[in-house]
C-alpha positions in Angstrom: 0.0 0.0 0.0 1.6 3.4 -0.6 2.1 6.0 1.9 1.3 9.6 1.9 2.7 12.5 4.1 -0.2 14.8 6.1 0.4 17.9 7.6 -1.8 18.9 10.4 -1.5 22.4 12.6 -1.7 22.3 16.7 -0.8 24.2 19.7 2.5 23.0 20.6 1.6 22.4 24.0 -1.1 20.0 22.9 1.2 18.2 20.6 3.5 17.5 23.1 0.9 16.4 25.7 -0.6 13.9 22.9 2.9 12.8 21.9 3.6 12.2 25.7 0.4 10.3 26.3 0.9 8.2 22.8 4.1 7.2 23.8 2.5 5.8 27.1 0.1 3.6 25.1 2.7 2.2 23.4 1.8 4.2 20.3 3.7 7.1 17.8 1.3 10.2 17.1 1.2 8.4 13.1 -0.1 5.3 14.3 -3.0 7.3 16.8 -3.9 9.4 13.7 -4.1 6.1 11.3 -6.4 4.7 14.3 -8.4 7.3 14.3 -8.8 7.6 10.5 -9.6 4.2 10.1 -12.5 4.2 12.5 -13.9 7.3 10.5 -13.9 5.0 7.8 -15.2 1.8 9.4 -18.2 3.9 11.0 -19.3 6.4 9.3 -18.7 9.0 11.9 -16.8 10.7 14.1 -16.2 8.2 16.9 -16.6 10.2 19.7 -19.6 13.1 20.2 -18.8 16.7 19.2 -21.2 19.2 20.9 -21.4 22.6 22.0 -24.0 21.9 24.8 -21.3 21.0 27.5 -22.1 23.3 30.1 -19.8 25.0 32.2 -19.1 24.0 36.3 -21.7 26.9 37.1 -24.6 25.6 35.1 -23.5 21.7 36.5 -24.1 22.6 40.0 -27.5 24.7 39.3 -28.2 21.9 37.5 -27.7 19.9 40.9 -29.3 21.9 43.2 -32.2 21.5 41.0 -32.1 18.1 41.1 -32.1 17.8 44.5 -35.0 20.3 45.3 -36.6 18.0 43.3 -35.8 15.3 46.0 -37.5 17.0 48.9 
């Protein structure tokens, strides 16, 4: 199979976070990104959920005390 080259742009710091915590897997950042790409392929989608409805620590815990006004 041939190979091809990718270049891909990230905050230094995160690179060398990821490349630290590939390298305790066992793994090089090539063969995370190859995993990765070949579960895109396999299913379809992005194998892990992308939102923008996280909410923050503040909305959590007033969330909570919602939840356990509820209880009483």
């Amino acid at each position: 199979m041939a190979q091809t080259n990718i270049n891909i742009r990230m905050d230094e710091d995160l690179k060398r976070e990821f490349d630290s915590l590939c390298n305790e897997l066992g793994l090089t950042m090539t063969a995370a990104f190859n995993i990765f790409a070949k579960t895109v392929v396999r299913q379809h989608k992005i194998p892990f959920e992308i939102s923008l409805n996280v909410p923050n620590t503040e909305t959590i815990a007033a969330i909570g005390e919602v939840q356990e006004m509820k209880r009483k």
